[in-house]
C-alpha positions in Angstrom: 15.4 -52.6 -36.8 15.4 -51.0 -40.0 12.3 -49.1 -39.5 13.6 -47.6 -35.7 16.2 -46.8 -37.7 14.6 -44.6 -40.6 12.2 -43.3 -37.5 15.2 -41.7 -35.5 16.9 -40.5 -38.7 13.6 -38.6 -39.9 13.8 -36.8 -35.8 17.2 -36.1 -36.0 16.5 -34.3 -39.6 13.6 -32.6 -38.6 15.5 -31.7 -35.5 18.3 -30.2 -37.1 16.1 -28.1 -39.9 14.3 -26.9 -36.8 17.4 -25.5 -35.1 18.7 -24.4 -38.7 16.0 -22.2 -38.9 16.5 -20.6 -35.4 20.3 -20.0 -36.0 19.2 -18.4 -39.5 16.7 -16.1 -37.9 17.7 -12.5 -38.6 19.5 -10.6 -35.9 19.0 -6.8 -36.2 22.4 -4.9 -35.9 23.5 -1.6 -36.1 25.8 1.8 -34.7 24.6 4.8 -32.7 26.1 7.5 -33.5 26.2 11.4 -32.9 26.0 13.9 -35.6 29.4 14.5 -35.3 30.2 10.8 -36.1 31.2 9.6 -32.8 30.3 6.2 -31.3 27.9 6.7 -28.6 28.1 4.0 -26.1 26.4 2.8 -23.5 22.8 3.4 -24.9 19.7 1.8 -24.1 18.4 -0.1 -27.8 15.1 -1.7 -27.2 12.1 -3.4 -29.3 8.6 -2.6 -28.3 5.4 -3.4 -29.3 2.6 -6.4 -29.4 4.8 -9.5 -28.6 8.3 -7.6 -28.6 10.9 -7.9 -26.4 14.8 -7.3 -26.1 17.3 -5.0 -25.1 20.5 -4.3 -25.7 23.3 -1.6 -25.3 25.9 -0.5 -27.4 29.4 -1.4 -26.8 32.6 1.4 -27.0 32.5 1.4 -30.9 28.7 2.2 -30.8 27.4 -0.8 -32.3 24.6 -3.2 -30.8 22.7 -6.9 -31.7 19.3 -8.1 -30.6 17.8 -11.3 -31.9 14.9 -11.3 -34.6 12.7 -11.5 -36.4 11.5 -8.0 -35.3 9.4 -6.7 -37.8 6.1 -5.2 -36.8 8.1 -3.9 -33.6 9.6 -0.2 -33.0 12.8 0.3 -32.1 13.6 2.7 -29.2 17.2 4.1 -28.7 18.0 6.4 -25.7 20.8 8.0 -24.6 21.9 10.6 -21.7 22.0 14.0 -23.2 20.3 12.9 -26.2 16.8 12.8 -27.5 15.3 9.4 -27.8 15.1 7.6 -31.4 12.0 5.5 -32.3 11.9 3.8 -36.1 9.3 1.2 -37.2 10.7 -1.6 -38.1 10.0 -4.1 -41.1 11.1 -6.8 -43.3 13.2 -4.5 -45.0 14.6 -2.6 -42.0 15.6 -6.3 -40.3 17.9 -7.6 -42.8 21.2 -8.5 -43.1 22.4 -4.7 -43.7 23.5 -2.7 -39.9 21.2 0.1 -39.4 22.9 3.3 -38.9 21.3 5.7 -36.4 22.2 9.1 -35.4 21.4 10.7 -32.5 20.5 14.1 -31.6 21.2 16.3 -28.7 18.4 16.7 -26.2 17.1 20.0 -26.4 16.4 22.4 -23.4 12.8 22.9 -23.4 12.3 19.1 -23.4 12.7 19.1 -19.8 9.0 19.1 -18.1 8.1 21.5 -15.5 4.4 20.2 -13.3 4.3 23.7 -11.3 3.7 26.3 -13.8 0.6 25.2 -14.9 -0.4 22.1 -12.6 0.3 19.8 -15.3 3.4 18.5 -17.1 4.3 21.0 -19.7 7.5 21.6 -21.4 9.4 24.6 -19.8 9.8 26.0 -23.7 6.0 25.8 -23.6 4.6 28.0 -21.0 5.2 31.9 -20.6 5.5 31.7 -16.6 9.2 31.9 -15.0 9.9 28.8 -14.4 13.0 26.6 -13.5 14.1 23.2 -12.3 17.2 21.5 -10.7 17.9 18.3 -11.2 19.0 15.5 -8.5 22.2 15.5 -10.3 22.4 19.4 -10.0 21.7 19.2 -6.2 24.2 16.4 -5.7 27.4 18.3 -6.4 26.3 21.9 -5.5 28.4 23.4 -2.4 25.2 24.0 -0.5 24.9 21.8 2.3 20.8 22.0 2.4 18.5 22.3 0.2 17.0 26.1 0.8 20.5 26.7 0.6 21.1 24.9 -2.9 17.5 26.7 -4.0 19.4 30.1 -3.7 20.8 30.1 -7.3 17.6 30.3 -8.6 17.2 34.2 -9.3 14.6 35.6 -7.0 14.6 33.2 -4.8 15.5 34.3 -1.3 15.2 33.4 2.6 13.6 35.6 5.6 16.6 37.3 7.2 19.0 35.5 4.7 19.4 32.8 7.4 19.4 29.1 6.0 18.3 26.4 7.8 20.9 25.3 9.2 21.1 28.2 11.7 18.0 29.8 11.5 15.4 29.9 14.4 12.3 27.7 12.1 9.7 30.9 12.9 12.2 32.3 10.1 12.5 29.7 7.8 10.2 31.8 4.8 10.9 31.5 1.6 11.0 34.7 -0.5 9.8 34.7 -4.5 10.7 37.6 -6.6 10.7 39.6 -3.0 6.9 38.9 -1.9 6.8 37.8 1.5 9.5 39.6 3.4 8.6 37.3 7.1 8.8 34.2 8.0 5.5 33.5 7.1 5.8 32.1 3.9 4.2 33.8 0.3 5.4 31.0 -1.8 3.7 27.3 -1.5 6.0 24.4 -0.7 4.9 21.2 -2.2 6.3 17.4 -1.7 4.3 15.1 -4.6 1.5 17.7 -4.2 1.2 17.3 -0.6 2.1 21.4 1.4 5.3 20.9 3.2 4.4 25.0 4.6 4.2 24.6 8.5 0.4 24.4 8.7 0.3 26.5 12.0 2.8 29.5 10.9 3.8 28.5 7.2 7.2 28.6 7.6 9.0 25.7 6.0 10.7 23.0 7.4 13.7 22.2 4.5 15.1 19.2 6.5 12.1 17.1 6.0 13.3 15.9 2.9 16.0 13.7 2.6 18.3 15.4 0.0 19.4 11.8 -2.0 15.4 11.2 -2.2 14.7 14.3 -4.3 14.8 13.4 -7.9 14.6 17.3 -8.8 13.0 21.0 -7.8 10.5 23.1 -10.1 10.2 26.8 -9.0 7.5 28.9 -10.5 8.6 32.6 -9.8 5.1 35.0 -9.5 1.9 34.7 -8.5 0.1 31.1 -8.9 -3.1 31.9 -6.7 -5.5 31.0 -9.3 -4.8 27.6 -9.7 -2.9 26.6 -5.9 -5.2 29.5 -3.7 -3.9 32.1 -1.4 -0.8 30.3 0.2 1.2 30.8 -3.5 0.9 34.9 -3.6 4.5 35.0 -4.3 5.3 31.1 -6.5 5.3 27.8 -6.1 8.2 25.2 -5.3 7.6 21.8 -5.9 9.8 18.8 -4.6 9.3 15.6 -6.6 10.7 12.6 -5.1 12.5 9.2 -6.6 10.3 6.2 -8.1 13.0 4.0 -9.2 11.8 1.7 -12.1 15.0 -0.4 -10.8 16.8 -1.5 -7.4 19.1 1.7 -6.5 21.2 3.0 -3.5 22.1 6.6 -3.3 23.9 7.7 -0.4 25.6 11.3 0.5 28.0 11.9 3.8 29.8 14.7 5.0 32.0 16.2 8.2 33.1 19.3 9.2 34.6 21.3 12.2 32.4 22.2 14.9 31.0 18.6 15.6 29.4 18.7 12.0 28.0 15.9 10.3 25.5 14.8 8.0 24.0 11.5 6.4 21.5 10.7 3.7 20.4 7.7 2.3 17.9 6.4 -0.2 17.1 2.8 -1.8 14.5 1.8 -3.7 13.0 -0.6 -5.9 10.5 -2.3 -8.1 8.6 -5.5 -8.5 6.6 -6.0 -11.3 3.9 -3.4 -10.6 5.2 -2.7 -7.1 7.4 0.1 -5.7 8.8 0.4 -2.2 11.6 3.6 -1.4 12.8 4.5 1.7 15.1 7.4 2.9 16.7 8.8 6.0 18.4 11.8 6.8 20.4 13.5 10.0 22.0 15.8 10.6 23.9 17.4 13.7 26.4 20.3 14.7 27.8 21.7 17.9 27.3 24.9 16.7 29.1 28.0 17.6 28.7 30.8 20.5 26.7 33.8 18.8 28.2 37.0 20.8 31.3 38.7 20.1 34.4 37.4 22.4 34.7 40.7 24.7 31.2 40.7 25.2 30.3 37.0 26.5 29.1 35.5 30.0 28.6 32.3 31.4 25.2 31.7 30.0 26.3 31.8 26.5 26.8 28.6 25.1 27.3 27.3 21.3 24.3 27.2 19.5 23.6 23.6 17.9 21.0 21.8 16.4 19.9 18.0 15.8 17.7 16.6 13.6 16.6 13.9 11.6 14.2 12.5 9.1 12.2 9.2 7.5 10.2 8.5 5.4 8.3 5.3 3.7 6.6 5.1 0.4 4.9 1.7 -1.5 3.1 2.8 -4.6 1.5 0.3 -7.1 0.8 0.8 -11.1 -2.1 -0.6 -12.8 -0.5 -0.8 -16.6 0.4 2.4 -18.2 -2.4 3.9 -17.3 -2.9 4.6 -13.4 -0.7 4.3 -10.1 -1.6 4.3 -6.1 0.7 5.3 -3.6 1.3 5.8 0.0 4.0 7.7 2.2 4.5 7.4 5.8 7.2 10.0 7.2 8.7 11.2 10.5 10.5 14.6 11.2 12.3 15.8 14.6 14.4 18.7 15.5 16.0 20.2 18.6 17.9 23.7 18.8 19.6 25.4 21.2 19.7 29.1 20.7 22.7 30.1 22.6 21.7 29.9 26.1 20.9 27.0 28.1 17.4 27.8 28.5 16.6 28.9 25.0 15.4 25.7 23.1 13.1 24.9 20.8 11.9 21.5 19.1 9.6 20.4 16.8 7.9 16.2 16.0 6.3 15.8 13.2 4.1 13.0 11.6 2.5 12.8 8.4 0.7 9.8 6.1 0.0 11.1 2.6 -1.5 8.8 0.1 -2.5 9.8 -3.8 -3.4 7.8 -7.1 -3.4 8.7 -10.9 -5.3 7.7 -13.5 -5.1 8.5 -17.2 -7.8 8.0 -19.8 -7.7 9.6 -23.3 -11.3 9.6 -23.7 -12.4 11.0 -20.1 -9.0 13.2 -19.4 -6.3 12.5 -16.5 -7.8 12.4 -12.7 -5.0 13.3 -9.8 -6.1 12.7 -6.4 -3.9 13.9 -3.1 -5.0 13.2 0.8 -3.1 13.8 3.6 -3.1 13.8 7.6 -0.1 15.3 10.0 0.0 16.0 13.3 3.1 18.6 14.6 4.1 19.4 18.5 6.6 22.6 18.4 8.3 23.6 21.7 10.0 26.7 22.3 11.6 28.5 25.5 12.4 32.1 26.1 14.6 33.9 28.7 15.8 37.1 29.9 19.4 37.4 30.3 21.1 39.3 33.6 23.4 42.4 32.8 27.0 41.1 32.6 25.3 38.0 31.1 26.0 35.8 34.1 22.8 34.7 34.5 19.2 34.3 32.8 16.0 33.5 34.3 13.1 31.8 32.2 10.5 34.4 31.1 7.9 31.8 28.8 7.5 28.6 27.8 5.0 28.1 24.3 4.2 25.0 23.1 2.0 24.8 19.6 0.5 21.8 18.7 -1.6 21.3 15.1 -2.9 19.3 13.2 -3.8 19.4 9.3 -5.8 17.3 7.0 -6.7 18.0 3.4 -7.3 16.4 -0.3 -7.4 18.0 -3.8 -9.0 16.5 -6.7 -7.9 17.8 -10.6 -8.9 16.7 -13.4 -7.2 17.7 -17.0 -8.1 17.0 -20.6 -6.0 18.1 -23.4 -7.7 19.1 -27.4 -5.8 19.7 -30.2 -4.8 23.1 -28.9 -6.3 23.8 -25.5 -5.3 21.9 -22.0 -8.3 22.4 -19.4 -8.0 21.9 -16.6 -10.4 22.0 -13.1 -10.0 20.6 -9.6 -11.2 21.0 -6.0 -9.2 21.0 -2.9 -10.1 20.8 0.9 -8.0 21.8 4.2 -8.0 22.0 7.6 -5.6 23.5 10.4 -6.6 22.9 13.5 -3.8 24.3 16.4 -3.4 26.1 19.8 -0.8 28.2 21.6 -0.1 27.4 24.9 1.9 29.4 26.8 3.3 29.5 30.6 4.6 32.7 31.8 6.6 33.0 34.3 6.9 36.8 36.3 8.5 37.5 39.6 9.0 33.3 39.9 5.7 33.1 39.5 3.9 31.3 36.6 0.7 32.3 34.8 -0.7 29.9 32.0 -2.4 31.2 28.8 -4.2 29.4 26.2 -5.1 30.4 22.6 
């Protein structure tokens, strides 16, 4: 009995010098600060490194804990509106004594452009014109679309100053620095790298892109043909999407007069290395008659629109070094142009797929594929005198199809970023038109 006793005793005390030890393990604590002296709270304190791992976030007053030890790790404090802070940490740095960090403003040219050179350079960094919107800049501008938000860039401008929401799509250019004066556009419209240009008549197509999906705009003003070919004469606007690291929700309504309304919606996630988002967008309005009051006949009618958007994406990382993705998206639109028989409509499809991979011996390889197939309607008429009647004059449908891939490859020395790609297309469309003369209809093909 005595020696069960002197057994348990010696657990219990090795126990207890075991947990003794735990509790007296340093804890790292500390205040984030501005340079003004103010607490900054709410920011993201993490440990990284070899066998590191905790995060914290600092309270109202500014001050955070996160268990030790943590020497041999490197602490990482981030903020909104402030650069990040990174300090090694040791034995000495992990004491008893709060660390005191101070954070300083994020600077301007910190923010990364991809268009102006086709890789991620600071805007500070490059001589082009260059400029980007953020998602949180699109979010609360007045402009209900996105050509329309686009227009406070200086030199950017629309064919016939018509946005999107009224404008017939054969008009729907995009004008850089004033090259391209038609609806065929001179600037280059990319989504992740993939062309959103109409591949048929290059015009663009602004409601394919749910707004609450964008996570910001670059727009390189001036000519960009030596590194994205002919189609970017006049620049280059690039739409990057969300990848949340995180589950999210981001959703945007509106309603006006008119029978007006508009929805968007994005979610998103990941899990461990995988990534799924998905976003959906309509958008519909009665319209209004276009001719004047004293001047109108029974054929005129309001001119309204419909349309509406999805798209899928699932994309994969392997480690820090390379990513996979792959985006399936649908697009349909119906206008009516003021008269019953002047309609038009467009259904598109498109899979796009692309993968990264990053190697600082052998450079950074970007690949882009992608297939679409488009079908766009469109009916014209001849109205009577006194605009009491109209008789149908020619009925065009245009459908297309476009497949292409681009290759790049970039290296960066000490001084020099090189950089050297390939990229493949083909368009492949037909105009098919009815014409109809004295009641009569005659078929052309083209």
């Amino acid at each position: 009995m005595q020696a069960q006793l002197l057994s348990c005793a010696l657990l219990f005390s090795l126990v207890g010098t075991s947990l003794a030890q735990e509790s007296t393990r340093p804890a790292i604590r500390g205040e984030v600060r501005d340079q003004t002296g103010l607490p900054v709270a709410g920011a993201t304190v993490e440990l990284r490194g070899e066998g590191c791992n905790g995060t914290a976030r600092t309270d109202q007053a500014g001050s955070f804990q996160l268990d030790g030890p943590a020497a041999g790790c490197t602490l990482v404090v981030s903020a909104s509106g402030f650069a990040a802070y990174t300090e090694p940490l040791t034995a000495r740095t992990t004491d008893a004594a709060p660390l005191q960090i101070t954070l300083a403003p994020a600077a301007f040219n910190e923010r990364v452009t991809v268009t102006a050179a086709r890789v991620s350079v600071n805007i500070g960094d490059t001589p082009q014109s260059a400029r980007t919107l953020s998602d949180r800049e699109l979010l609360t501008t007045a402009a209900p679309t996105l050509d329309d938000a686009l227009r406070q860039i200086v030199g950017f401008a629309l064919f016939r100053r018509a946005g999107s929401r009224t404008a017939n799509p054969t008009s729907q250019g995009v004008s850089l620095r004033g090259v391209g004066a038609s609806g065929a556009s001179r600037a280059l419209v990319l989504v992740d790298g993939v062309p959103l240009n109409d591949p048929f008549g290059g015009w663009i197509y602004w409601g394919r892109v749910p707004t609450v999906a964008i996570e910001r705009v670059e727009v390189l003003r001036g000519a960009a043909s030596d590194l994205y070919g002919s189609s970017a004469l006049g620049g280059v606007v690039q739409i990057i999407t969300r990848r949340p690291e995180r589950p999210i929700m981001v959703a945007d309504a509106s309603l006006g007069n008119r029978g007006t309304g508009m929805g968007s919606l994005f979610a998103g996630g990941r899990w461990r290395n995988w990534g799924l988002a998905l976003s959906a967008e309509g958008f519909r309005t009665d319209g209004y008659v276009l001719v004047d009051e004293n001047a109108r006949g029974p054929v005129d009618v309001a001119a309204g629109v419909r349309r509406s958007t999805f798209e899928t994406t699932v994309d994969r990382k392997f480690g820090e070094r390379g990513s996979i993705f792959l985006r399936g998206s649908y697009f349909a639109e119906r206008r009516s142009n003021g008269t019953p028989l002047q309609t038009n409509q467009t259904r598109t499809r498109q899979l796009s797929a692309g993968g990264r991979w990053a190697s600082v011996e052998r450079g950074d390889f970007d690949l882009r594929a992608y297939l679409s197939a488009q079908v766009y309607d469109q009916n014209f008429s001849a109205v009577a005198a006194g605009r009491r009647s109209e008789t149908l004059t020619r009925v065009q449908r245009s459908p297309s199809q476009a497949s292409g891939a681009a290759l790049q490859w970039t290296r960066t020395l000490q001084r020099q970023t090189l950089v050297a790609g390939a990229e493949a297309r083909d368009v492949r469309g037909a105009s098919d038109e009815t014409i109809f003369s004295g009641g009569r209809p005659t078929s052309l093909a083209g």
